[in-house]
C-alpha positions in Angstrom: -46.8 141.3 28.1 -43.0 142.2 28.2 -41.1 144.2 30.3 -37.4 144.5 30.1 -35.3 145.0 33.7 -32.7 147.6 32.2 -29.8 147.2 34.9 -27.1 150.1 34.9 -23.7 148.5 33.2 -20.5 149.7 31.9 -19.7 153.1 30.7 -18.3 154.7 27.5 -16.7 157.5 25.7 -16.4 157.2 21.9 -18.4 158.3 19.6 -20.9 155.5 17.1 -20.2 154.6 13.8 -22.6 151.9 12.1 -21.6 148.2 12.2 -21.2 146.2 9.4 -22.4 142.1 9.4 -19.3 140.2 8.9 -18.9 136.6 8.1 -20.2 134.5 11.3 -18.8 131.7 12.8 -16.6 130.0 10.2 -15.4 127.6 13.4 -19.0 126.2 13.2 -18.9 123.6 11.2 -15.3 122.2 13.1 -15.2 119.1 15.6 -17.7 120.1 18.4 -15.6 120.8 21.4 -16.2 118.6 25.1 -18.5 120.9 27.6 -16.1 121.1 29.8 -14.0 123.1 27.3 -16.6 125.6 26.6 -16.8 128.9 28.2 -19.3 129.8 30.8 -22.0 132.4 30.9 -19.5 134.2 32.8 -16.9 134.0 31.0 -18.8 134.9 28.1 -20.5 138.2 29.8 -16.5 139.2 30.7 -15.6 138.6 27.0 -18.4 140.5 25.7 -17.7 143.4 28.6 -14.0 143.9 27.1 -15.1 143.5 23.8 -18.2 146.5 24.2 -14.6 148.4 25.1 -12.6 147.9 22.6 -15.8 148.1 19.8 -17.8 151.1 21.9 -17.6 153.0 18.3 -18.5 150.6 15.9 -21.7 149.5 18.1 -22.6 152.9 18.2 -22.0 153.5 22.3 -21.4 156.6 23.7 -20.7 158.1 27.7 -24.2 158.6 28.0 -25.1 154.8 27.2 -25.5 152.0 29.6 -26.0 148.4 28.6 -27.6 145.3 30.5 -27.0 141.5 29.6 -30.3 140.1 28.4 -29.3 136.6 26.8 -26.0 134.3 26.6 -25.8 131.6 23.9 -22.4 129.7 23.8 -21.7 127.4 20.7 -21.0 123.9 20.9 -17.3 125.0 19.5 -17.1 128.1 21.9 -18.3 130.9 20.0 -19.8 133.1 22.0 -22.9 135.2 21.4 -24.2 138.2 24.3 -27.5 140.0 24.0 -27.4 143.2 26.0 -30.2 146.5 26.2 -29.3 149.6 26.1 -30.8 152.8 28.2 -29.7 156.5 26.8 -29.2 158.9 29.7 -30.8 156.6 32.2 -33.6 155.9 30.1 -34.6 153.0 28.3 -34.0 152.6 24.7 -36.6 150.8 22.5 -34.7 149.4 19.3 -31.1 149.8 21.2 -30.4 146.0 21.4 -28.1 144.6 20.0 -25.7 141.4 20.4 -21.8 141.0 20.2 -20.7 137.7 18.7 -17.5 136.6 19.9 -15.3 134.1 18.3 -14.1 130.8 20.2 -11.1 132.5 22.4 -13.4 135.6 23.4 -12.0 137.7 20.7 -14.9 140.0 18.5 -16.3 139.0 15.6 -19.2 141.2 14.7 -22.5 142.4 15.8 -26.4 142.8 14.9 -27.9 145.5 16.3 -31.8 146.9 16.6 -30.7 150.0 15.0 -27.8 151.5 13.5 -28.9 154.9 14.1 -26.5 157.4 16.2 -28.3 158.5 19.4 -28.1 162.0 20.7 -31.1 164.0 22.1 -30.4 168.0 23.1 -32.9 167.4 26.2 -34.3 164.2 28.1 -37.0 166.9 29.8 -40.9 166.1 28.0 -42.5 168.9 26.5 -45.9 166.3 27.1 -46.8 165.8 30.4 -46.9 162.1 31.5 -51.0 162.8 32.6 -51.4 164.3 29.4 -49.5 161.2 27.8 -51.5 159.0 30.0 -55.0 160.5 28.5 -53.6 159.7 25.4 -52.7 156.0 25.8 -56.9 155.5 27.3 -58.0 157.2 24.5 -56.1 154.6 22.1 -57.3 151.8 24.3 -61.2 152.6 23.6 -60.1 153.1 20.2 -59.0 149.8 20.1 -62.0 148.6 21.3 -64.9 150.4 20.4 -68.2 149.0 21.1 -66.9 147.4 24.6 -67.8 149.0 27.8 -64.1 149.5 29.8 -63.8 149.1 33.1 -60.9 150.0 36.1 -58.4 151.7 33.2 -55.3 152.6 34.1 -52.2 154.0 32.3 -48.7 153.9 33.6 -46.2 156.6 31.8 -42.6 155.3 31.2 -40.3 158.3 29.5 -38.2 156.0 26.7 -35.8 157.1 23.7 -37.5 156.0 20.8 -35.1 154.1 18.6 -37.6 151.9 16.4 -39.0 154.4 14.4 -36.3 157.0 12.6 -34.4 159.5 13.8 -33.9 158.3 17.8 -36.3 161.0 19.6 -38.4 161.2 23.4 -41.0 159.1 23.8 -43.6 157.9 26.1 -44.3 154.4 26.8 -47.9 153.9 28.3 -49.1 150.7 29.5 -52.9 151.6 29.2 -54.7 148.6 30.6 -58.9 147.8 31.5 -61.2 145.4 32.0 -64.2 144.8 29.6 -67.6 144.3 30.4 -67.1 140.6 31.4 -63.7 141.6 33.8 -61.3 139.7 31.3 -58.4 141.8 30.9 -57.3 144.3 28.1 -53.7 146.0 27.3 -52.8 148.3 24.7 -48.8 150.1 24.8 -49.0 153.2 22.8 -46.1 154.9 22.2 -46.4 158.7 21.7 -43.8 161.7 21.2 -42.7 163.4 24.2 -42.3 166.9 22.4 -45.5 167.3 19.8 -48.0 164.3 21.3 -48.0 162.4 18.2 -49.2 158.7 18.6 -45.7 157.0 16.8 -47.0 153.4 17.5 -49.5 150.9 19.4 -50.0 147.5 20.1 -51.8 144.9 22.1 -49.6 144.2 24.8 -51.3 140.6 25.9 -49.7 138.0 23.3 -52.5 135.9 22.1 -53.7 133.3 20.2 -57.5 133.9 19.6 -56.6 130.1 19.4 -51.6 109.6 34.2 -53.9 112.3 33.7 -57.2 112.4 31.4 -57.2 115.4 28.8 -59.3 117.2 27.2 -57.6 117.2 23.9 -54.5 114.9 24.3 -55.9 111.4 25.6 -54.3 110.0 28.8 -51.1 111.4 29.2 -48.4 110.9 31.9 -47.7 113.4 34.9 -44.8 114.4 37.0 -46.2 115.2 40.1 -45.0 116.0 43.5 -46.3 114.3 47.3 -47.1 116.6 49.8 -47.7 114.9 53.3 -50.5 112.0 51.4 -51.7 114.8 48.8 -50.2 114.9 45.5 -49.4 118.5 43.8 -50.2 119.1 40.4 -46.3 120.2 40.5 -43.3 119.2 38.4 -39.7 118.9 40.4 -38.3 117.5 37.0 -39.2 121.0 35.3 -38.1 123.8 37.1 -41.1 123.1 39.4 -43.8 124.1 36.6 -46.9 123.9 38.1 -51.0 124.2 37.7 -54.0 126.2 39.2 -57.2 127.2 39.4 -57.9 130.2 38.9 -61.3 130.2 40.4 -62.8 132.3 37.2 -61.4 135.4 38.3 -59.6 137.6 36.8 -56.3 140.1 37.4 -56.6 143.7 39.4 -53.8 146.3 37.8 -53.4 149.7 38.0 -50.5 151.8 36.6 -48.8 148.8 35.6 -48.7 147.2 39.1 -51.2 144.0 39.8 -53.4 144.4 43.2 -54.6 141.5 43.0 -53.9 138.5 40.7 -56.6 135.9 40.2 -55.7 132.9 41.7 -53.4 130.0 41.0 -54.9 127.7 43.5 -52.2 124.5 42.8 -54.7 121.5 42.2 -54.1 118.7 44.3 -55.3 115.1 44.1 -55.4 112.2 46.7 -54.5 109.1 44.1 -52.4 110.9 41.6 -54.6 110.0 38.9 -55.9 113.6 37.3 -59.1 114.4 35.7 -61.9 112.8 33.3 -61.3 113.9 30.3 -64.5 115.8 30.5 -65.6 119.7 31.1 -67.3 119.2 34.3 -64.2 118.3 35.8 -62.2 121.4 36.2 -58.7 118.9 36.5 -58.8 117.7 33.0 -58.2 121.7 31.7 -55.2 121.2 34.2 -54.2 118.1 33.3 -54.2 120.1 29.7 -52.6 122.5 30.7 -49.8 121.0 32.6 -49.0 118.4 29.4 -48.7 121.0 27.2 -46.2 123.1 29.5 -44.0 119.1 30.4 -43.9 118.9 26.3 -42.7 122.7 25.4 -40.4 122.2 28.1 -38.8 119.3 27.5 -39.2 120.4 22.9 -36.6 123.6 24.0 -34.2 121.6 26.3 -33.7 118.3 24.3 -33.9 119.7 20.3 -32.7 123.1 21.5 -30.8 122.8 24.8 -32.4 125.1 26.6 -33.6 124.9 29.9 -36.8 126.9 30.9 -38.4 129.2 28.9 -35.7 131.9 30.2 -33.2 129.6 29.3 -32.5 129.6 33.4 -33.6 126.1 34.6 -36.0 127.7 37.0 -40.2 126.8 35.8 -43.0 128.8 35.1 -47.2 128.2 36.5 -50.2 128.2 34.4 -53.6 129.3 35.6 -56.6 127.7 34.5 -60.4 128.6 34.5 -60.1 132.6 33.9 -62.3 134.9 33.9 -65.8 134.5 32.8 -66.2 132.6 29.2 -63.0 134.1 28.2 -61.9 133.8 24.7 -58.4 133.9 24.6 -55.1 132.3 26.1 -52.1 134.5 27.0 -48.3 134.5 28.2 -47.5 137.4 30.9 -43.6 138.2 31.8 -45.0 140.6 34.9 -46.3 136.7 36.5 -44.5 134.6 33.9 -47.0 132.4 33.6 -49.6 131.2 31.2 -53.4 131.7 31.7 -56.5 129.5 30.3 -59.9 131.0 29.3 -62.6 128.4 29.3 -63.7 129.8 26.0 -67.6 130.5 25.7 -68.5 127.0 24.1 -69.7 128.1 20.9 -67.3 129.9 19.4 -64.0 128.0 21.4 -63.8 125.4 24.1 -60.7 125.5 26.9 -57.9 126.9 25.3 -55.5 124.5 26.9 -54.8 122.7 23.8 -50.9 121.5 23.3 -50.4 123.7 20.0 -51.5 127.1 22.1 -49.7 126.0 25.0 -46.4 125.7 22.9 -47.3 129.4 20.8 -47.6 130.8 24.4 -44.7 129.9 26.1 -42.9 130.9 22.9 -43.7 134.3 23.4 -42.1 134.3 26.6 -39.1 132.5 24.7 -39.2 135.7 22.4 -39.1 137.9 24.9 -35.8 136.4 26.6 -34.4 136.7 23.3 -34.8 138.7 20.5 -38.0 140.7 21.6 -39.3 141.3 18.6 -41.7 144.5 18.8 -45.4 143.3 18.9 -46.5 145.6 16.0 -45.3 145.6 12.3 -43.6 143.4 10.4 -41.4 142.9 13.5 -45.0 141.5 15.8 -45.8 139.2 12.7 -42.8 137.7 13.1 -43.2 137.6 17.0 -46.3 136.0 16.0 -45.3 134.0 13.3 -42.2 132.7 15.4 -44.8 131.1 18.2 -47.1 129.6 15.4 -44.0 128.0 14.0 -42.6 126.6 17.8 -46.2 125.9 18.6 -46.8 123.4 16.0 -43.4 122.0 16.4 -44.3 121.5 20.0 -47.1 119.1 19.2 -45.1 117.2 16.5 -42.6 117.0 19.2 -44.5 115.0 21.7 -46.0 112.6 19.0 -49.7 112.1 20.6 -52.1 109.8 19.1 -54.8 111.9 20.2 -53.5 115.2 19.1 -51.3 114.2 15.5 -48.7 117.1 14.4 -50.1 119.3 11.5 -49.7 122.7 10.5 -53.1 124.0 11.8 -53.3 126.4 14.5 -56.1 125.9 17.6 -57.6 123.0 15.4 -58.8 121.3 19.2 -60.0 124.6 20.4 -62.4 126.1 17.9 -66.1 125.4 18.1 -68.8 125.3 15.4 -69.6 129.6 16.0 -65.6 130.2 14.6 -67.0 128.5 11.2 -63.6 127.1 10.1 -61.7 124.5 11.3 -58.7 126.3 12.8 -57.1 129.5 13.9 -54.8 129.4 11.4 -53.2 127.7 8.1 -49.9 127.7 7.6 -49.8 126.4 4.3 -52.1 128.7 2.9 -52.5 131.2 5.6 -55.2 133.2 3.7 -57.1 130.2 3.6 -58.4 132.2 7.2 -59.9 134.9 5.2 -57.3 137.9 6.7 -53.6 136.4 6.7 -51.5 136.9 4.0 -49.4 134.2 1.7 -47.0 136.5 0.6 -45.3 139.7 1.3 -45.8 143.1 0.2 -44.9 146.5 1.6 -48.4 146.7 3.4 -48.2 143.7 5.4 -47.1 145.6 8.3 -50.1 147.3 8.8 -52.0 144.0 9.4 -52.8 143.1 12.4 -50.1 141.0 14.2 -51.8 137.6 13.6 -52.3 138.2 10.0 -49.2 139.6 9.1 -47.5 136.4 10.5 -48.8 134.2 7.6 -45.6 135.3 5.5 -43.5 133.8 7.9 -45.7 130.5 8.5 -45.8 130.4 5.1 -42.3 130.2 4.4 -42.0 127.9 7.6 -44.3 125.3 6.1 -42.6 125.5 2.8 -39.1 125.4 4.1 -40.3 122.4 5.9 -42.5 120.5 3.7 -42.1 122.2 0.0 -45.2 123.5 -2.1 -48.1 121.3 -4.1 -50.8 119.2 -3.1 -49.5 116.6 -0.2 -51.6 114.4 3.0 -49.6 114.2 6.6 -50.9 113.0 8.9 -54.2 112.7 7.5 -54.7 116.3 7.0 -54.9 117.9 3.3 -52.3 120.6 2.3 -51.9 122.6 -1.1 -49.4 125.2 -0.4 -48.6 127.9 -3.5 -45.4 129.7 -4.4 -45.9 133.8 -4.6 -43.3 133.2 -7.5 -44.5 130.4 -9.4 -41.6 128.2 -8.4 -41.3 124.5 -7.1 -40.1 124.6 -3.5 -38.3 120.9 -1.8 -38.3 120.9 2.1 -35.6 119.9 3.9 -38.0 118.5 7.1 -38.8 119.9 10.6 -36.1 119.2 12.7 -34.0 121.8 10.2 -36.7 124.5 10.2 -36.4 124.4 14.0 -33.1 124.5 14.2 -32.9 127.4 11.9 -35.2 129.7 13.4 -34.2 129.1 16.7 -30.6 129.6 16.0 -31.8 132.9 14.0 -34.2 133.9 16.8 -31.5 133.8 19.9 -28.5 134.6 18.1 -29.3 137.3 15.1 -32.8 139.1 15.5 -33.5 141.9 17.4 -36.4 143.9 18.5 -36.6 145.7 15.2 -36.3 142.9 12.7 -38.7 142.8 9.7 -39.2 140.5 7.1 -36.3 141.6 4.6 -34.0 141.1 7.9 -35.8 137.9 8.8 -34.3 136.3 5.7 -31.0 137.4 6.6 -31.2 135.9 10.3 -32.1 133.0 8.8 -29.8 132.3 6.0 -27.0 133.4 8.7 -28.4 130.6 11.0 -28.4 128.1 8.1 -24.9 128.7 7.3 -23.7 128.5 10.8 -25.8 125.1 10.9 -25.1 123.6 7.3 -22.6 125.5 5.9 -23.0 128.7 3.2 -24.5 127.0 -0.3 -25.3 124.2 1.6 -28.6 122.4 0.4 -30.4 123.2 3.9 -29.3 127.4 2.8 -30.6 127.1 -0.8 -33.8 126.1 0.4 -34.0 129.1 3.1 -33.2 131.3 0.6 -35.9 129.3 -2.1 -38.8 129.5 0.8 -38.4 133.0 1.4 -38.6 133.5 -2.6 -41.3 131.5 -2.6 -43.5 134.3 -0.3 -42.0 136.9 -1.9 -39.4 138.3 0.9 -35.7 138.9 -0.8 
């Protein structure tokens, strides 16, 4: 789940006007420049701070506004791009991000911001009472889950400016979080209006994918490890320190937003440094798992992406394996940023430690760092969509014999009770029975994992093209919502693309009409406008019916 530190920054006094998009980065495509000549995150950060000065209109900031650095992506020629959030009268403001993009000698260039709408509220005081909100939040918990027997629910009340949806207005954000009947955790946000009650939005707030050491799913794969005295630590120096443990098959303890008690991370340690069986009974080889998949989406962001960590800050995160009690799922928390394991319930999924969820799991704390896209709407399926897409590039990244890249999501993890034989399909996505293949103004009101198969859709086709094609030994027959003939232009340029479009031009509030402008923005910055790499971006998007 993902919580934003909002940080008191620098003041102004002018009045917003809307920003226009203006021609990015024509330096791009110029003789990349030696690192040393680049500027620094700091320098960047004090570029951005004078330019938020000199723009404070056109970005739409006012006296009342305070912003906080969020992200820092510096070009290979220089350019300059600063992600900052925004809080409105002390308060936080969901859909007020926004990033400056700065040219090679700090001067401004433009900006894309969450929302363009002018924020002024006659009162920050709640009509609703934050016990009355919190009621509210519980009630759309059980709704979310009807049949399930809740257990320890909680609901923390965070008084927001509501930016997402219309007119800026008060809001409450409540974290309403349980247990179900087995203790494995749930978490719905609902967002609800501070002066008539009325529910405005809700999603899950656990991202999930319902999706030499011997592994379960990857072979025999190789370890960095650290010695301890003459014990070795299931621990990575090489990695920011990443490391694996067992979490016993307990499960967390939160109320009102703060964790009591976590379950364990217990860091597995071994006295040969040779790690698991490759079998169940051993509870190592789920680490061993686990730990691979986190070494290979580590070292997929720095060396095609260069960036270090999933907070792009060198520093590692831990995964915990064996929770809760047959549990179903696999999920990526900021609050512990970390990664947590369910052993599945052996009919319907095995361990959930394959490489592909591993990679769609870390991503979302990538997401988060960056653009934090909102986890419901057209903006979730993307957040969705966006870990599907780094997932699976994850596992053709590392290039196991045991685990071949294809465009199937949780293909290792599902069991004979899921009766198909993945998660998801990104060349067909409704070949799942809910996701859809193209776009239409009603795929926002999917649920998250369903309305990401537009944009895994267009990710295989911008990749791989449409028709009838084997890699890898797996069959695909991917269709065009327009009837056309789509050419790929390969992996390696689909990741590029939506990376670059991901950390540098979305925002919380991106949908799918927005998507394809990040992305065709990204493609000319990489390949140059009418390039053959931007036809095709704007083709695939065609192709699902998006532009």
């Amino acid at each position: 789940m993902s919580r934003i530190r909002h940080i008191r920054g620098s003041r102004f006094a002018t009045a917003g006007i809307a920003a226009t998009s203006a021609t990015l980065l024509a330096a791009a495509l110029t003789p990349t420049a030696d690192a040393a000549d680049r500027p620094s995150r700091a320098t960047a950060i004090q570029n951005a701070t004078s330019a938020l000065v000199n723009q404070a209109a056109r970005l739409g900031l006012t006296s009342a506004e305070d912003t906080s650095v969020r992200d820092v992506v510096v070009d290979a020629d220089g350019s300059q791009h600063v992600r900052y959030d925004r809080t409105y009268r002390q308060l936080p403001v969901l859909g007020g991000d926004f990033v400056v993009h700065l040219a090679p000698n700090g001067s401004y260039r433009s900006a894309n911001r969450a929302t363009t709408r002018a924020i002024s509220l006659t009162s920050v005081t709640p009509e609703l009472s934050a016990p009355k909100a919190s009621d509210l939040a519980v009630n759309a918990l059980r709704a979310a889950n009807l049949g399930e027997t809740l257990k320890k629910v909680t609901a923390k009340p965070q008084l927001v400016v509501d930016a997402l949806h219309g007119t800026p207005k008060l809001a409450w954000r409540t974290e309403a979080v349980a247990q179900d009947s087995l203790g494995n955790p749930l978490a719905r946000t609902v967002l609800t209006d501070a002066r008539t009650g009325a529910q405005i939005d809700a999603w899950d707030s656990i991202e999930t994918a319902t999706g030499d050491g011997k592994s379960l799913y990857s072979g025999a794969v190789p370890l960095e490890t650290t010695l301890s005295g003459s014990t070795y630590q299931l621990k990575d120096p090489t990695r920011g320190n990443t490391y694996t443990g067992d979490a016993a098959n307990k499960t967390d303890l939160c109320v009102l937003g703060i964790c009591i008690s976590r379950a364990p991370a217990t860091l597995f340690t071994d006295a040969d440094n040779h790690w698991g069986t490759g079998a169940t009974s051993d509870r190592s080889s789920a680490a061993v798992d686990a730990q691979y998949g986190t070494n290979e989406t580590w070292d997929y962001y720095k060396n095609v992406h260069g960036r270090s960590g999933i907070a792009g800050d060198g520093k590692g995160s831990y995964n915990r394996v064996h929770y809760g009690s047959n549990y179903n799922n696999a999920f990526w928390d900021d609050s512990c940023f970390c990664m947590t394991y369910g052993d599945g319930d052996g009919t319907t999924f095995g361990p959930l430690v394959a490489l592909d969820v591993a990679g769609h799991e870390m991503s979302h704390g990538v997401t988060s760092k960056t653009a934090a896209l909102t986890y419901s709407g057209e903006s979730g399926g993307l957040n969705e969509a966006t870990s599907d897409i780094f997932g699976t590039l994850v596992e053709w990244y590392a290039n196991n014999s045991s685990d071949l890249g294809d465009y199937l999501i949780g293909e290792k993890i599902v069991r004979s009770g899921f009766g198909k034989p993945a998660l998801r399909f990104m060349d067909k996505p409704s070949r799942d029975g809910n996701s859809a293949d193209c776009w239409s103004s009603s795929v926002g009101n999917l649920d998250v994992h369903y309305s990401s198969g537009v944009a895994n859709h267009f990710a295989y086709l911008l990749a791989e093209g449409s028709g009838a094609k084997a890699i890898n030994g797996v069959s695909y027959n991917s269709p065009t919502c327009n009837g056309s003939t789509v050419t790929g232009i390969g992996r390696d340029k689909l990741g590029k693309i939506w990376y670059r479009a991901l950390t540098v031009y979305m925002t919380s509030s991106t949908n799918y009409a927005a998507a394809r402008t990040a992305t065709l923005n990204a493609a000319k910055d990489l390949y140059g406008a009418g390039s053959t790499e931007y036809n095709a971006v704007a083709a695939a998007w065609s192709a699902v019916s998006v532009g």
